[in-house]
N, C-alpha and C positions, 0 to 999 in steps of 0.2 A: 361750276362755281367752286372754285378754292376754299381752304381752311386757314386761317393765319393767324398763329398764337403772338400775343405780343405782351415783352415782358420786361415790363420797368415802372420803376417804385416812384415815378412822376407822372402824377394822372393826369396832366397837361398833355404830356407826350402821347401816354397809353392812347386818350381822347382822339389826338393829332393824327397819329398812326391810324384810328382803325377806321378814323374819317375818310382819309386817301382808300382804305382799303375795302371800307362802301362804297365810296363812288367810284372805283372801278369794277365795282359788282361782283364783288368777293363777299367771305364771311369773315369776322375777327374775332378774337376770342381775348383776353385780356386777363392778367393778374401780376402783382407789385411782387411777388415772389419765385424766387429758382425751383424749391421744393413743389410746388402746386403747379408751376409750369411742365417739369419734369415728372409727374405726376398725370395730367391731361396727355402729354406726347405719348406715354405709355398706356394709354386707355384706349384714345379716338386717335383717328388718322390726321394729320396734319402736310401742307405743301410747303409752308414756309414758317418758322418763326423769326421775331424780333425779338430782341435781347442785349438788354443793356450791360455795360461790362461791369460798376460799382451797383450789387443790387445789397439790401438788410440781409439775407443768408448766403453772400459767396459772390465770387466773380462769375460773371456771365463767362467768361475765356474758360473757368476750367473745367464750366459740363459741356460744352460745344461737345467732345466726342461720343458723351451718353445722348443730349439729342438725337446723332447722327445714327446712333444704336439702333435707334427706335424701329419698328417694324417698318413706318410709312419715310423713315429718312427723310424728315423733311431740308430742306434746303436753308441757313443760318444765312440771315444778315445783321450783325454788328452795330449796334446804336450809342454812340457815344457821348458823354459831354466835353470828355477832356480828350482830344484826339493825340495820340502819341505812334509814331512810327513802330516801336517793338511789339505795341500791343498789336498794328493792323499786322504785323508779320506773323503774330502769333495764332493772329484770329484763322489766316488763309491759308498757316500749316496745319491746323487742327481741323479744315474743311467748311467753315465758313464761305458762302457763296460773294457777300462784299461786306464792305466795314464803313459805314456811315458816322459823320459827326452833326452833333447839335448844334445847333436846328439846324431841321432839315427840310428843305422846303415838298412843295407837292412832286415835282419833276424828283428830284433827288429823293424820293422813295418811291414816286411811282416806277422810273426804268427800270431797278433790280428787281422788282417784283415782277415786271413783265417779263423783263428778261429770265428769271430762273422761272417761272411756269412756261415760259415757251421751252426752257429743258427738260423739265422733265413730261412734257406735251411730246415732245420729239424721241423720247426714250421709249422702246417698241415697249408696247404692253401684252401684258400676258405672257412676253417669252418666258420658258421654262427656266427657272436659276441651272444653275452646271450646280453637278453633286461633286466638289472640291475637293478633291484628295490631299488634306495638309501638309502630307511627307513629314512628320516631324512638329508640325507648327503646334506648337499646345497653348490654349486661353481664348478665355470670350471675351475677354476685356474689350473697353470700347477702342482704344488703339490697336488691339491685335485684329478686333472686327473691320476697322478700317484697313489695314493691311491686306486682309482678305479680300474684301473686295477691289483692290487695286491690284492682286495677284488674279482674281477673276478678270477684271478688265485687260489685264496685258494677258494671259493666255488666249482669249477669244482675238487674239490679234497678233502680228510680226513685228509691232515697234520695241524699238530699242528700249532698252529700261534699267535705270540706273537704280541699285538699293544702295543706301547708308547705313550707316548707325556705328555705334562704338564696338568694337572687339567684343564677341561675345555672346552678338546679340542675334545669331543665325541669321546671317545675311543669307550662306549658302542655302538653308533652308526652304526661304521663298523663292528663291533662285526655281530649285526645285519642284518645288508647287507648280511656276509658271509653265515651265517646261512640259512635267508629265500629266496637266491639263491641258494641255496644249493640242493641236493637231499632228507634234512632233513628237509625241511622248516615244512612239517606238522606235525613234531614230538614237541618234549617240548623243550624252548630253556629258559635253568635255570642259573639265574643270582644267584652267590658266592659274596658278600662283604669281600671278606679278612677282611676287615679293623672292621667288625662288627660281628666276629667271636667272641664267647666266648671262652677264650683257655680252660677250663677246659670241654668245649662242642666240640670240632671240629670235635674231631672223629665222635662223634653221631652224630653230622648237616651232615658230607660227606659221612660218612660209612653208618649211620644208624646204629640201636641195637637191642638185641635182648628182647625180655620180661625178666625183673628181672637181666638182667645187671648190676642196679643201681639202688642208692635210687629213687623211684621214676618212674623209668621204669616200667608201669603195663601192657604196652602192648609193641606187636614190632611195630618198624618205619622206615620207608623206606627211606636212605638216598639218599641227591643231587643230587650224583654221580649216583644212581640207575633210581632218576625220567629222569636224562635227559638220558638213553636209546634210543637208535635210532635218540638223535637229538644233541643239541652242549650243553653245560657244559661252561660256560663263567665267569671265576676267575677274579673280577675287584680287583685291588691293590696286586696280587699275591705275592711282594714283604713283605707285609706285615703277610703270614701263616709263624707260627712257624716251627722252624728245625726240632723240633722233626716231626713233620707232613709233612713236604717235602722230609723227608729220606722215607715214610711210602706214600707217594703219586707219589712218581718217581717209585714204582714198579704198581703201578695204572697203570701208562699211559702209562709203557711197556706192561703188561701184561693183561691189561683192565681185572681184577680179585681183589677182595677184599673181608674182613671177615668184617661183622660188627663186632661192639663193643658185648661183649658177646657170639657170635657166631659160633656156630662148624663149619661150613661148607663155603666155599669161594664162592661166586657166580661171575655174568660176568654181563657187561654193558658194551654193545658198541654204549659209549660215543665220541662225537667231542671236542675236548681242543681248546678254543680260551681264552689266558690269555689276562689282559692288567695290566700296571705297569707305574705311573708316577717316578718310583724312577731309577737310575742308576744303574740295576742287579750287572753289570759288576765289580761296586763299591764296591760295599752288598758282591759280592766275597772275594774280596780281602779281607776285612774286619772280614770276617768270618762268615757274618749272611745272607749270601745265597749259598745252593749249586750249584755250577757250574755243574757237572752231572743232574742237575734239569734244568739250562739256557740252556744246549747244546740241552735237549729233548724237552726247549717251543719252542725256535727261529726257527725251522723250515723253516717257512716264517715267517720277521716282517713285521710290518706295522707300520711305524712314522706316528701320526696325528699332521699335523702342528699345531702349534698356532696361534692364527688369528690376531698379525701383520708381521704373517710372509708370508698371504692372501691377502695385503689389497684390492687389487680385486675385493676378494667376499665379504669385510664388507658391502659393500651396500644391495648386492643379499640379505646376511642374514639378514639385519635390517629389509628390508620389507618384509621380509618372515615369522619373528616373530612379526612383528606391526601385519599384517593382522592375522596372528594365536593369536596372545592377544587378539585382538578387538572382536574375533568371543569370545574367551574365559569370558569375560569381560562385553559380549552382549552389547559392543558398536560400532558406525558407523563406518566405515575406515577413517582414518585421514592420510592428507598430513606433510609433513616436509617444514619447512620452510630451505634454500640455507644454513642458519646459523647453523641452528643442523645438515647437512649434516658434513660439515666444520669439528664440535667438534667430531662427530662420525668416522668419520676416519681419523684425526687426534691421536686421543685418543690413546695411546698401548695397551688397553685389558690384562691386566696380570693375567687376571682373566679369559682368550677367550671367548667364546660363552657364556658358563653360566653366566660372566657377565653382558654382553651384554643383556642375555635374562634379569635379572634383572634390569638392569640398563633402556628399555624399560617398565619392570612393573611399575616402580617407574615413568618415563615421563606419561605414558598413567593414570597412576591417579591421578597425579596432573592436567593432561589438561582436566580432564573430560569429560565435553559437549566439551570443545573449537577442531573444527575442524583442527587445524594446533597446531606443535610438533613446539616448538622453544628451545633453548639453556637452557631457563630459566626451561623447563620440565624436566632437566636431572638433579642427581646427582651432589651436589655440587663438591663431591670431584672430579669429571671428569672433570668438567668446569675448577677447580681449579689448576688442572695441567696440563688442555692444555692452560691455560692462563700463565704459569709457565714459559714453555716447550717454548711460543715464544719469549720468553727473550732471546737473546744473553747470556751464562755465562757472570760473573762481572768477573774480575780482582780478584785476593785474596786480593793485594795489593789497594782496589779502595778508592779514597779519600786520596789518598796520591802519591804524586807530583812520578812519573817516576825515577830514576837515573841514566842517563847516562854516560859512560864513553868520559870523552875531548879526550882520547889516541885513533887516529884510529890503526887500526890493521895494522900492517906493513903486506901488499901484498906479496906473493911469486914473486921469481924471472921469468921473462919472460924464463928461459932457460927451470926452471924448468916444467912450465906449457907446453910447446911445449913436453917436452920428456914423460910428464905423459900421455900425447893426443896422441904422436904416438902410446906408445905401448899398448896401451888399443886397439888402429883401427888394431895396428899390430894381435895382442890377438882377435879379433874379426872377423879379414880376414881369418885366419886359422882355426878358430873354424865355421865357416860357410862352410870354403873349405872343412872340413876335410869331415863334413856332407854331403854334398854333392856328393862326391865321393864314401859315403861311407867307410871310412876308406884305402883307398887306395894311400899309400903314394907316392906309384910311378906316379899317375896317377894327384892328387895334385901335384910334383914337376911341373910336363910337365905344367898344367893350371895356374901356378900361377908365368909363364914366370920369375921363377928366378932359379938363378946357384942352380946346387945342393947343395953344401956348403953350401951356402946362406939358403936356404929352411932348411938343417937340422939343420943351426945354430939358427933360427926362432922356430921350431920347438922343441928344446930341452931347450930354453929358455924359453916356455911358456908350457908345455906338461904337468902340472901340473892343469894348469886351461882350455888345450883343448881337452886334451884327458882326460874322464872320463869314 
């Protein structure tokens, strides 16, 4: 028998949901609140919650990755009233299992519930976790813990796997992790700069050539692609290789077979593909200057590296993580921070993330030299400068010039009107909670909602538009 928290601040629904989820001989657990949900997840095991995205303390969207924290992981499906595209996209980049709108009948909540306990039914139990070697990776955050485990998932395996994120954000990083968890850790793990490719050289740099290829060519050479054999192949800025060499590189990675440059005969390399790309592939498509049969064979598994104010969590973890890694670099003593450079350091947005950061501590650590304590004044002016900015209230556009108000007040609606807007919104509102409820069962709404049948379908056919969806 399952656990299933369900968590929205309409006790129709709550009701609704944990109905379906007795009578498919489950348990449910229920409350109107994020805090008390999030709260139970971190105590007792749980397989699945529910959770509404407008809850009285916070959006259900923005703790999804602290559920997902939880020791038991449970499995998120999305409950909505106002369904919107950006939200379901946001829901099932954050790890959300599916995204449901109100109401929702018995079928349209019972399948995803079957469906993700027959997953994690299928996910071998008791296997022992891999002891992760981060290489680098610093934070428990709930996006960095999800990272991790989709760096666990693609090591225990050869699929291809695409990382993102903005410049900054140690994409190489996890590259890394996957790699030296890997089966392949002892083999070569060869870093590709797209972005430092010579295009009149690329083939030679990935293929390799043969002797007398080329001006030039006096001997053969062993391309990228050949050295990292047996271990990963990691393309930073992959958005950045030419077409012509992405039509010529998508039969690579189907067929792990290629000719160098000059060369009679095709040889093999069984190579690992871990790309990473801070640009919008998906963009690059439509545009023309990437192929999509190229994105369909990286994405296998992604992996989003957040940005680090989108961590701020771990800014601290990292700041001291790279103080004490400079000082030792630097062969200076370890130095404390003073409450005030805490302050600007995480406050600060990083749009630069880590590698900022890491700089923006080279530049403190050599201005304070001997001085044992990091204060404000050791940083980067331009940092100081915009978080001194940043705590300005905006001004007015208008500021220094008098307000103008209008003398005319607004003439008020009429008392009739605002009573008949009020009924039929609660009217609109009673029905669209009953219908849920019932599950679409009109006959069985007439009886619970003790009015004439007339009555109900005249209610009903004058709102069926915004209640039945």
């Amino acid at each position: 028998m399952a656990t299933v928290l369900i968590i929205d601040d309409d006790k129709l629904i709550r009701d609704w949901i944990a109905n379906v989820v007795t009578r498919l001989g489950h348990h449910p657990v229920s409350t109107h609140l994020l805090r008390e949900g999030l709260k139970k997840v971190e105590s007792e095991p749980f397989d699945i919650v529910f959770i509404d995205v407008s809850l009285p303390d916070g959006s259900g969207l923005d703790i999804i990755p602290k559920f997902k924290a939880a020791l038991s992981s449970p499995e998120i499906i999305v409950i909505t009233g106002l369904g919107d595209p950006d939200e379901a996209e946001r829901a099932i980049r954050s790890g959300a299992w599916d995204y449901l709108e109100k109401p929702a009948s018995f079928e349209a909540i019972k399948l995803p519930i079957l469906r993700a306990l027959e997953y994690r039914a299928e996910r071998a139990p008791g296997k022992p976790s891999i002891a992760l070697r981060r290489s680098g990776i610093i934070g428990d955050s709930p996006k960095i813990t999800s990272c991790l485990e989709l760096v666990t998932q693609a090591a225990g395996s050869n699929v291809n796997v695409l990382i993102t994120g903005e410049t900054g954000t140690g994409k190489e990083l996890f590259a890394k992790a996957i790699h030296y968890n890997s089966s392949r850790a002892r083999r070569n793990f060869v870093v590709v700069d797209c972005t430092a490719l010579p295009e009149t050289l690329v083939e030679s740099v990935l293929f390799g050539h043969a002797r007398g290829a080329f001006t030039g060519a006096e001997t053969s050479e062993e391309g990228l692609i050949m050295q990292a054999a047996g271990g990963t192949l990691f393309l930073d800025e992959i958005g950045e290789l030419p077409l012509l060499i992405q039509k010529k590189f998508l039969r690579v990675i189907q067929e792990h077979r290629f000719r160098p440059v000059g060369g009679r005969k095709e040889i093999e390399s069984d190579f690992r593909l871990v790309a990473a790309t801070n640009r919008n592939l998906e963009t690059m498509v439509g545009e023309g200057r990437f192929r999509e049969d190229l994105l369909f064979r990286l994405r296998t598994l992604m992996i989003e590296s957040p940005a680090l104010r989108e961590i701020p969590e771990d800014i601290k973890k990292l700041t001291v993580f790279y103080m004490k890694d400079l000082c030792e670099r630097f062969e200076m003593v370890p130095k404390g921070a003073s409450p005030e450079f805490w302050d600007i350091v995480t406050e600060y947005q990083w749009p630069g993330n880590v590698r900022e950061l890491i700089q923006a501590l080279e530049k403190a650590l050599l201005s304070a030299k001997e001085e044992p304590m990091l204060f404000p004044k050791h940083l980067p002016t331009y940092i100081r400068i915009q978080v001194a900015r940043n705590s300005f209230s905006e001004m007015p556009k208008n500021s220094g010039k008098p307000e103008i108000r209008s003398s005319v007040p607004k003439v008020p609606p009429k008392l009739k009107e605002i009573r008949k807007a009020a009924v039929s919104e609660a009217e609109r509102q009673y029905l669209r909670d009953l219908i849920s409820f019932v599950g679409g069962d009109n006959n069985k709404a007439c009886r619970m909602s003790g009015l004439s049948r007339s009555r109900f379908y005249t209610l009903l056919k004058k709102y069926r538009q915004t209640v039945v969806r």
